[in-house]
C-alpha positions in Angstrom: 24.1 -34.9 0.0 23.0 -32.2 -2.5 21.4 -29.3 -1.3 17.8 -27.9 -2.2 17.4 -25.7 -5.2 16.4 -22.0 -4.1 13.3 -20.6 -6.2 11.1 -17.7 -5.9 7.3 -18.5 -6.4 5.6 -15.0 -8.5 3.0 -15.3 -6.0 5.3 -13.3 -3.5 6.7 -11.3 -6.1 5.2 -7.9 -5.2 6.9 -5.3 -7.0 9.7 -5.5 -10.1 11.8 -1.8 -10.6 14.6 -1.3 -12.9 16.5 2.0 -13.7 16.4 4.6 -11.3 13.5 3.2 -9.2 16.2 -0.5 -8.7 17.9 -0.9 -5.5 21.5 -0.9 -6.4 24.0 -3.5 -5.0 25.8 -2.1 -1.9 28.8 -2.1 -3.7 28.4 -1.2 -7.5 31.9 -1.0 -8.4 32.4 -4.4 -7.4 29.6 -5.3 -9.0 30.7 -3.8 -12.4 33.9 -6.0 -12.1 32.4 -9.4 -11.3 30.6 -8.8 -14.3 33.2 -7.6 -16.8 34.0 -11.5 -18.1 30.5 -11.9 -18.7 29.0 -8.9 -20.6 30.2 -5.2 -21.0 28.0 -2.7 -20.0 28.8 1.2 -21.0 29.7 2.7 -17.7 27.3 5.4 -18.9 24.5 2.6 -18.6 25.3 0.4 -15.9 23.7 2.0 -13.1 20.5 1.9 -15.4 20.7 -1.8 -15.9 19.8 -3.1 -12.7 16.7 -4.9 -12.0 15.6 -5.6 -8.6 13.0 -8.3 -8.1 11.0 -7.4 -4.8 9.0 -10.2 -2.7 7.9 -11.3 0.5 4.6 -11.9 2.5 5.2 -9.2 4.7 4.5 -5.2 4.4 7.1 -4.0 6.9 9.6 -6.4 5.8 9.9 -7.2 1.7 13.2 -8.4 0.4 15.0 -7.6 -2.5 16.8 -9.5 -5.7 19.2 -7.0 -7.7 19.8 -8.3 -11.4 22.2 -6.8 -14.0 20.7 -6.7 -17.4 23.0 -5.8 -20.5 21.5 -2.3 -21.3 18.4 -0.5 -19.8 16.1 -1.8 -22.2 16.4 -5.2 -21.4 16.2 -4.6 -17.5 12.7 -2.9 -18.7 11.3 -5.4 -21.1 12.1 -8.6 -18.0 10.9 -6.1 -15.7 7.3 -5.6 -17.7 7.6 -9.0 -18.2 7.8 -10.6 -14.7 5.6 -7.8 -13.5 2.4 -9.0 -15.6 2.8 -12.4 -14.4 3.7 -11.9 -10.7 0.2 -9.4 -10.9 -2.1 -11.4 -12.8 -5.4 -12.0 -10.9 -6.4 -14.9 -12.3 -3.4 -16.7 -11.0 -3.3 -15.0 -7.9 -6.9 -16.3 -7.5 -6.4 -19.4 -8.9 -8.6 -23.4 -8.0 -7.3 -25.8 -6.0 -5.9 -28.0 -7.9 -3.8 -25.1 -9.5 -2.4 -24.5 -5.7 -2.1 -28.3 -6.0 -0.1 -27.6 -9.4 2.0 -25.2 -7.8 3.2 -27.2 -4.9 4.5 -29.5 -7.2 6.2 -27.4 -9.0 8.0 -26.1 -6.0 8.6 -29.2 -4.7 10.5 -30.0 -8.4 11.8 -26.4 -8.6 14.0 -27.1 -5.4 14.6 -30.8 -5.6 17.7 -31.8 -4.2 18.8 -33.8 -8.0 16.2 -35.8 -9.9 14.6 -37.5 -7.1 12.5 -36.2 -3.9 12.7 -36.8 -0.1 9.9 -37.0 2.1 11.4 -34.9 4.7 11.7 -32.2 2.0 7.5 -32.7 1.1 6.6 -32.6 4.9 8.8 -29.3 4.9 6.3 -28.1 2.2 3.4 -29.0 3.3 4.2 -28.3 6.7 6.6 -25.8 7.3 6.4 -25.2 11.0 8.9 -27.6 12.8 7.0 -27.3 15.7 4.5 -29.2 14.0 6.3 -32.6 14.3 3.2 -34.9 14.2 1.6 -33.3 11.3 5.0 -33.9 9.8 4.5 -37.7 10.5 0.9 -37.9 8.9 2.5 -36.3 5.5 5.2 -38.7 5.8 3.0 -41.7 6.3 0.3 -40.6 3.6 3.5 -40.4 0.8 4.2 -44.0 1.5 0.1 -45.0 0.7 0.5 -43.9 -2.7 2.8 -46.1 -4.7 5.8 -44.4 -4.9 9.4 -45.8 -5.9 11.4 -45.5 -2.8 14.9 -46.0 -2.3 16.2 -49.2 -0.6 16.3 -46.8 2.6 13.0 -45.1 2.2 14.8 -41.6 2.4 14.4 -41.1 -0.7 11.5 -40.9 -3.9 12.9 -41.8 -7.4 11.8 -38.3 -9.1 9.8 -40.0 -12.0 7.7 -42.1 -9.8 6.0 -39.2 -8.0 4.9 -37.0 -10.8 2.1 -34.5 -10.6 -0.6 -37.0 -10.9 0.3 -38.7 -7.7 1.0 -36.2 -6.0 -3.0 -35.5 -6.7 -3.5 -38.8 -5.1 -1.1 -37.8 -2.2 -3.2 -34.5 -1.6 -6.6 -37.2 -1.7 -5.1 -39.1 1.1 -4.0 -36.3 2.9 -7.6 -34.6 2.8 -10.4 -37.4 3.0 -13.5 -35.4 2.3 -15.9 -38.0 3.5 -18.7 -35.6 3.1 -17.9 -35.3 -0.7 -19.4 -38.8 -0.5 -22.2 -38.8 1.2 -23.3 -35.5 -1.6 -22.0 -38.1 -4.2 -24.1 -40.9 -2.7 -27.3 -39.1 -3.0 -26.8 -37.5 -6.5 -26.2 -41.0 -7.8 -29.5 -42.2 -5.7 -31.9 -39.7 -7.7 -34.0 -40.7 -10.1 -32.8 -42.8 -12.6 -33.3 -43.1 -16.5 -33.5 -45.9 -18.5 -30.2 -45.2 -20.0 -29.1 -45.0 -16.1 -30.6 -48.4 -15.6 -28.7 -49.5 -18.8 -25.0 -48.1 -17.3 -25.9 -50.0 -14.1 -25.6 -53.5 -16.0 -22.4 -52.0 -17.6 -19.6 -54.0 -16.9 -17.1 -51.0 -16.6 -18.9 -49.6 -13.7 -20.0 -52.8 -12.1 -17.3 -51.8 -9.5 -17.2 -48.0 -10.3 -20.0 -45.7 -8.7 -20.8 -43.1 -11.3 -23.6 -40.8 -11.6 -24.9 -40.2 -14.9 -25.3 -36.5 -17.5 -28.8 -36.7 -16.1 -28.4 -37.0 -12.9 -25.3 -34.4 -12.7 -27.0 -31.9 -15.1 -29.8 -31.9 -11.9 -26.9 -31.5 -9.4 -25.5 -28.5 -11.1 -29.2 -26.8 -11.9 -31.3 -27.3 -8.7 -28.5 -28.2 -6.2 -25.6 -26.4 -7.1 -26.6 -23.3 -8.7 -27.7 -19.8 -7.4 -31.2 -18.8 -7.9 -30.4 -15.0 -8.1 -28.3 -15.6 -11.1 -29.5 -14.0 -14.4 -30.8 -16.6 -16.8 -29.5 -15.0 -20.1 -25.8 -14.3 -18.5 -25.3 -17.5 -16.7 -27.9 -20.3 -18.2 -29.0 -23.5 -17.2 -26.3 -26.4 -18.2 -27.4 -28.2 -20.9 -26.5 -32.2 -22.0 -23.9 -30.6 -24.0 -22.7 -28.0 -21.8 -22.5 -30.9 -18.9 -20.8 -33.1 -21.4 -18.0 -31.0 -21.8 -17.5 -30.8 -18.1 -17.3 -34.6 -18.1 -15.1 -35.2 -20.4 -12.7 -32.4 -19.0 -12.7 -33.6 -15.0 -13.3 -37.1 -15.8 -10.0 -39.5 -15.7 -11.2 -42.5 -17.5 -11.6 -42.1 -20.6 -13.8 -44.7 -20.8 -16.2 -43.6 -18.5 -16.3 -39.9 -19.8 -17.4 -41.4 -23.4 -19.7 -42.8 -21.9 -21.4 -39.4 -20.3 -20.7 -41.1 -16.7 -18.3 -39.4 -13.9 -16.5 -40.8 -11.3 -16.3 -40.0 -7.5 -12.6 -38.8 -8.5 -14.1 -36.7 -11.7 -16.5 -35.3 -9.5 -13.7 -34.1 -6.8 -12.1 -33.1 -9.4 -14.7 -31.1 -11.0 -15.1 -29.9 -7.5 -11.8 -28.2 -6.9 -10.9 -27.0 -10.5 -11.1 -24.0 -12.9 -15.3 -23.8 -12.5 -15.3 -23.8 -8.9 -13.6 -21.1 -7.6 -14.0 -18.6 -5.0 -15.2 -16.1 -6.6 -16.6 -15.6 -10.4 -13.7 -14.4 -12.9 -15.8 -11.7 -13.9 -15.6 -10.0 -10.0 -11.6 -10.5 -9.5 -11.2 -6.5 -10.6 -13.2 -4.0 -10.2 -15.1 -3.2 -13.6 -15.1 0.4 -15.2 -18.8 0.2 -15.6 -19.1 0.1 -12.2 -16.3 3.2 -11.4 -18.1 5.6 -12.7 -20.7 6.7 -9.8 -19.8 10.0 -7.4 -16.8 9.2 -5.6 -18.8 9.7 -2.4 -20.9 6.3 -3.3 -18.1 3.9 -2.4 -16.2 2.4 -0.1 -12.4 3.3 -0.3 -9.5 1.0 0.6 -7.3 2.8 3.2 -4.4 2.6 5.2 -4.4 3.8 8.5 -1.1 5.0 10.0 0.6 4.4 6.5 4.4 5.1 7.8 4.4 2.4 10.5 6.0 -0.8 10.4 5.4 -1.9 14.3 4.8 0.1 18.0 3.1 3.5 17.6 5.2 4.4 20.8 8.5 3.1 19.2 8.8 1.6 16.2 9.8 2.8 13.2 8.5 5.0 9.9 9.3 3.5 6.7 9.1 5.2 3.1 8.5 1.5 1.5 5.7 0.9 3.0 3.6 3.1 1.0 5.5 2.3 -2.0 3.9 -1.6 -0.6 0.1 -0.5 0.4 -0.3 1.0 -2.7 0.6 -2.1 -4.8 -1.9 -3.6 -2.7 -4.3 -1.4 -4.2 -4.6 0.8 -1.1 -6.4 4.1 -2.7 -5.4 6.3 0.5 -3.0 6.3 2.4 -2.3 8.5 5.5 0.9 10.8 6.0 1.3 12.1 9.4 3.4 15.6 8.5 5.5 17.8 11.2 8.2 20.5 11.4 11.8 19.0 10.4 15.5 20.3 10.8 16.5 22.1 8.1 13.2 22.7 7.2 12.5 19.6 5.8 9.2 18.4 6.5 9.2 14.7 8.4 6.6 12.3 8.8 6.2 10.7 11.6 4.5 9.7 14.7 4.6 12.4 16.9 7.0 14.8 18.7 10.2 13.1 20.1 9.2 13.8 23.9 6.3 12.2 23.2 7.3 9.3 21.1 10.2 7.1 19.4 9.3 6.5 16.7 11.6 6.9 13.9 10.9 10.1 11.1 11.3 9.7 7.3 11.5 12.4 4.8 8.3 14.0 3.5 10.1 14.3 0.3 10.9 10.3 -0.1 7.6 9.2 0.8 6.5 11.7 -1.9 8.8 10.5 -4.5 7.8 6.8 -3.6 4.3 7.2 -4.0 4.3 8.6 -7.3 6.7 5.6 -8.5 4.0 3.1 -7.0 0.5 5.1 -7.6 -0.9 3.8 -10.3 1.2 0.1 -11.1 -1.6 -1.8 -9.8 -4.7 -0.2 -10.1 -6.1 3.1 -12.2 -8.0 4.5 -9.8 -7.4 8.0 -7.9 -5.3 8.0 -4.9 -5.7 10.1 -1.8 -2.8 11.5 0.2 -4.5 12.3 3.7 -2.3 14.8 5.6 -2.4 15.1 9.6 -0.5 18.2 9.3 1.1 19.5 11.7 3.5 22.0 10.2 4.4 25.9 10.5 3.3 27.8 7.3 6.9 27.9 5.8 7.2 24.0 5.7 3.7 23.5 4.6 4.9 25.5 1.5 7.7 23.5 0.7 5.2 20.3 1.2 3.2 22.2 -1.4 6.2 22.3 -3.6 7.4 19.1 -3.4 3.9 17.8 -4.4 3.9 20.3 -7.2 7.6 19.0 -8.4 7.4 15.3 -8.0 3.9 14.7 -9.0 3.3 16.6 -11.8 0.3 16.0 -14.2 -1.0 13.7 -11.9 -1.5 15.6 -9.3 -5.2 17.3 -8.8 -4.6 21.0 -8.5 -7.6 22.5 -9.3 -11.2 21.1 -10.3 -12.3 19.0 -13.2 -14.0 21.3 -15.7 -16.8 19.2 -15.5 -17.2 18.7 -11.9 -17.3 22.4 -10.1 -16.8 22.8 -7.0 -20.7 24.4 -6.8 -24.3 23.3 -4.6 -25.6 20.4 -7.0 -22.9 19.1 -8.8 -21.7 15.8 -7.4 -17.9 14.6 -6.8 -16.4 13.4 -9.9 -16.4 9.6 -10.6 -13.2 7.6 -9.5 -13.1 7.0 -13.9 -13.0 10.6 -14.4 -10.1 10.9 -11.6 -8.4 8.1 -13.1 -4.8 8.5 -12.9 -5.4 11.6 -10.3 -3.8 12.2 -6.8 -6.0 13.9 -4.5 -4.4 15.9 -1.6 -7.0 15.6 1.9 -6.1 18.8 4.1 -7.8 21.7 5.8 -9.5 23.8 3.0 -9.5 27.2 4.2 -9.3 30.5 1.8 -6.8 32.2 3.5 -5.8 34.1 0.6 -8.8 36.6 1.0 -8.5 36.6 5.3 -11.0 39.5 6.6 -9.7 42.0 8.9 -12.0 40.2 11.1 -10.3 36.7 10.6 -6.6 38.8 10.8 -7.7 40.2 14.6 -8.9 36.4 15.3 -5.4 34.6 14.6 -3.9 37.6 16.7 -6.3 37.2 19.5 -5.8 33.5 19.4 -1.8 33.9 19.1 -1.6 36.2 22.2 -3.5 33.8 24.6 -0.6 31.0 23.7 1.8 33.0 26.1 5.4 33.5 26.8 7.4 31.2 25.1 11.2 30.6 26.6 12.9 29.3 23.2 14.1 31.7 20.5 16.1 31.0 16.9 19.7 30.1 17.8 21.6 33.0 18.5 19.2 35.6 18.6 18.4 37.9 21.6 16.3 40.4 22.5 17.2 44.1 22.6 16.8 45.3 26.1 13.4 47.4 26.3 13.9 50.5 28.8 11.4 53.7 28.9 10.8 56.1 31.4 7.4 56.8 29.2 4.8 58.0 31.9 2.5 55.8 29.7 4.3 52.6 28.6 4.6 52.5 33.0 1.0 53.0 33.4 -0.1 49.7 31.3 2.8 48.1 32.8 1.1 48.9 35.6 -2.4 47.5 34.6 -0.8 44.1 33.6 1.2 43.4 36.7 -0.7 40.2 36.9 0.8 38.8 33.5 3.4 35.9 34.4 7.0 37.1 33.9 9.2 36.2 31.3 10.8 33.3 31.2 14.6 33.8 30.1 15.8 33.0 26.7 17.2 29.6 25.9 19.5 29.6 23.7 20.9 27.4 21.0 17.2 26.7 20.2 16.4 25.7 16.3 13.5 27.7 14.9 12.3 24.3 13.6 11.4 23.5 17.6 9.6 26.6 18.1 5.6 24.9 19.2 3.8 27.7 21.0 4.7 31.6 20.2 5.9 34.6 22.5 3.4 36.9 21.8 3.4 36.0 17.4 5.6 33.3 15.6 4.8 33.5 11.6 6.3 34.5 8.3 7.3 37.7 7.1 8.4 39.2 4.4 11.9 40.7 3.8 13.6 41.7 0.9 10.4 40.0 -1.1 11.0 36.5 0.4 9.3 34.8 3.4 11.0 34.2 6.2 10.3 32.4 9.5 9.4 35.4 11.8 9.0 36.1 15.8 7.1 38.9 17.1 7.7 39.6 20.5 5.8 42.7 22.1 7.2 44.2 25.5 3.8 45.8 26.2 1.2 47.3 24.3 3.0 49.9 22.4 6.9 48.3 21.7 7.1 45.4 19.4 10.8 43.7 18.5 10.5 41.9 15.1 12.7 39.0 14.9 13.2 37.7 11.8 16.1 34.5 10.8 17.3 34.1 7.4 20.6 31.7 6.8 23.0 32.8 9.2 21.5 36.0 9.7 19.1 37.9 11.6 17.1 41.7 11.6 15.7 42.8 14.3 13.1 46.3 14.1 11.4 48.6 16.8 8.3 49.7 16.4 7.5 52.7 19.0 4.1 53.4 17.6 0.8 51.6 18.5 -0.4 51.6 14.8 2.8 50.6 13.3 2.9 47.8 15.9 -0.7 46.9 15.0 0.2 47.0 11.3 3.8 44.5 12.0 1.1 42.1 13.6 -1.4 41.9 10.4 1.6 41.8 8.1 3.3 39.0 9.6 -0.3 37.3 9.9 -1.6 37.6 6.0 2.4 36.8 5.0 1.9 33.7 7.4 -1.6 33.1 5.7 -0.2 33.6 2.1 2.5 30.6 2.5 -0.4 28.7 4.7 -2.4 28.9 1.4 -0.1 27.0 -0.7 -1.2 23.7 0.6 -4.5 24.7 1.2 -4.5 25.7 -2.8 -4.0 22.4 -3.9 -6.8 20.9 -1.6 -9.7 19.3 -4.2 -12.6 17.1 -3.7 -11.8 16.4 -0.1 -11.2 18.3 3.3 -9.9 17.4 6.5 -12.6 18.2 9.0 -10.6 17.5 12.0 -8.3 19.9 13.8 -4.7 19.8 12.4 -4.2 22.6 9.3 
């Protein structure tokens, strides 16, 4: 027996990427040498041919078809190509009977041969297996409409079930009594005396019809919406409903005659001028766009990096690439401390949950491959940010690098960031990425807002978890003084002891001060740990190496502590810089 045909309907086809943006075969070099009898590709341009076809129903779960063009250019002109059809809205949002259409096709597409099997149109129209007695009523409703079957009734000559009758398999299939009974009555309304003339017709002494009279009425006072503007969507005229006639009618006869059919009028019913919604209101229209962006609703994803259990399933960098061609315009990115210090996204900390981290730096690269392929309109990246100072920096920069031009790092000219202008219009951000985070100006922090951070850094308390390798030097005095506010603090909890071997990255909660300072003109992750109110040990960690400084004097220590907090706040800014048109008002920086 021959096998079905595999095809891939564009309806599914979500994405198309060729050069660097294609998923390459697991094996290339193989790849490259299956294909040498065929075409020769320049090794220099082979990994630039491929063109990967990416479809599927399913966010967390797309699959993917790798092609091999003969040069780049032609991977990019099929790409283009494919990716205008597999996103055009019209089809997407297509009538009835152009679903109807469709299933034909497939069914023809993956044909086992010329001819069909009823199994295979039961599959099609029902595809669950579970579904057995569904199956049976498609199977039964094939043999009511006249096909050409076999001698064993397994099988459908191919010509005999063309795309008309498989029209008059989908009637059978869906009896839509009520369409009758709406039928009935139209035909029922007041008559003409050309209506009285088509009665004593002889063509449609056995045919019901209703007349251009009686369906212009239908379509005017039945059928049509009485909020509608005249002058954009008039009345149907006897020429206007003429036209319709002749185009849903099937006899020929009968539509010269200005008289349709129960069948034209289902037809009519389920085609091109019937659908769901008006052509005009499948996209949204620029005249529309161009309001504050406060004035609208946007389309967001919550949770963007999950693919199943917040508690343990797993983060996924294609999934944004996938919300975004589903004309999601924001999508959330759930930031903390990495190894390495590579910022992760994820769902929380490890001992909290299992979920599985991806790179910051991926999920940055794949939105700005998938931003704007599907819609114009700005996109917003809404951080829950949960990173030291340092990382936030290089979040900063990685934004900076990968985006580009289209990344919003300052205010429109035109649209200040002052009482009494409003937000810029999602047409004037066309194009625009707009970073959501905590807006603060820490560039210009007070003295005031310095002895705040301190304040609120000393009530964390001790912390048992140092960089790796790094210990304290031991802190002895016979100072009368230093003794005396020992003295007075006897009721502060001891120290815990060090643990060692622990990564920097891991570091949640501060000794006495955890930040960034600076030495030898770069920032550095920084600990400040003060033995009592005069002593402070500076611990700073650079690659492989470490400085440690003693301060014995109460304004020098005082000074260490603001240093390390506006050096903190200077690399804090960096994100916060870039931070336009919308603020995070919750409590993650």
């Amino acid at each position: 027996m021959l096998q079905a045909k595999e095809y891939l309907d564009f309806s599914v086809v979500v994405d198309i990427r060729y050069g660097k943006h294609a998923k390459p075969p697991k094996d290339v070099e193989r790849a490259r040498e299956t294909l040498a009898g065929s075409f020769v590709i320049p090794a220099s341009t082979f990994d630039n041919s491929f063109l990967t076809i990416v479809h599927g129903s399913d966010f967390a779960t797309p699959s993917f078809i790798t092609f091999v063009a003969n040069s780049p250019d032609v991977a990019e002109e099929w790409g283009e190509a494919i990716f205008k059809v597999a996103t055009n809205l019209l089809s997407l949002n297509g009538s009835v009977m152009h679903f109807i259409s469709k299933a034909h096709a497939k069914l023809r597409f993956g044909s086992r041969g010329n001819d069909f099997y009823p199994t295979d149109i039961s599959k099609l129209i029902v595809p669950s297996e579970r579904n057995k007695e569904e199956r049976k009523i498609v199977e039964t409703a094939i043999k009511s409409v006249d096909v050409l079957l076999e001698k064993d009734k397994s099988r459908i000559v191919g010509d005999s079930f063309g795309e008309e009758k498989f029209y008059q398999f989908y009637r059978v299939l869906t009896i839509r009594s009520e369409i009758n009974t709406i039928f009935d009555k139209i035909n029922k309304s007041k008559n003409t005396k050309k209506d009285k003339d088509k009665d004593k017709d002889k063509d449609t002494e056995k045919t019901a019809t209703i007349s251009v009279e009686q369906f212009i009425n239908f379509l005017n006072e039945e059928q049509r919406d009485p909020r509608l503007n005249e002058i954009l969507y008039p009345y149907y005229t006897t020429v206007s409903t003429q036209k319709l006639i002749t185009l849903y009618e099937p006899n020929e006869s009968l539509a010269k005659k200005g008289q349709l059919s129960i069948d034209g009028f289902i037809r009519f019913l389920i085609g091109e001028d019937n659908g769901v919604l008006a052509e005009e209101h499948l996209d949204l229209r620029p005249e529309d766009m161009n309001e504050p962006l406060a004035h609208y609703f946007i389309n967001s994803s919550h949770n963007t990096y999950l693919t199943g259990h917040q508690l343990r399933g797993k983060s996924s960098v294609e999934i944004y690439r996938q919300v975004l061609l589903a004309r999601s315009r924001s999508v959330e990115l759930d930031c903390w401390d990495g190894p390495n210090n590579e910022p992760l996204i994820t769902h929380g900390l490890p001992a909290i949950t299992f979920v599985t981290p991806v790179l910051f730096k991926d999920v940055i690269e794949a939105i700005a491959e998938s931003a704007f392929k599907t819609s114009p309109y700005p996109v917003i990246l809404s951080f829950e940010n949960h990173c030291s100072s340092k990382q936030q920096a290089k979040m900063a920069q990685y934004c900076r690098d990968i985006f580009g031009d289209m990344l919003l790092t300052e205010p429109l000219p035109t649209y200040p960031l002052e009482p009494g202008i409003p937000l810029p219009s999602p047409v004037a951000l066309q194009k625009k990425i707009i970073i959501k985070n905590k807006k603060t100006e820490l560039n210009k922090a007070t003295d005031g807002e310095i002895a705040a951070k301190l304040e609120k850094t000393r009530s964390v308390g001790w912390n048992d978890r140092l960089p790796s390798g790094l210990t304290l030097p031991a802190q002895e005095s016979t100072d009368s003084t230093k003794t005396d506010v020992a003295a007075d603090e006897s009721d502060r909890p001891p120290r815990p002891p060090l643990e060692q071997g622990a990564s920097m990255d891991s570091i949640s909660q501060a000794p006495n001060l955890i930040g960034v300072a600076t030495v030898n003109g770069q920032y550095v992750e920084a600990t400040a740990i003060v033995t009592d109110q005069s002593t402070i040990s500076l611990v700073t960690a650079t690659a492989g190496s470490q400085e440690i400084v003693d301060c014995d004097d109460p304004d020098e220590v005082g000074e260490l502590q603001k240093q390390i907090v506006r050096d903190t706040i200077q690399v804090g800014s960096e994100l916060s810089a870039l931070v336009n048109y919308m603020r995070a008002m919750g409590k993650f920086t």
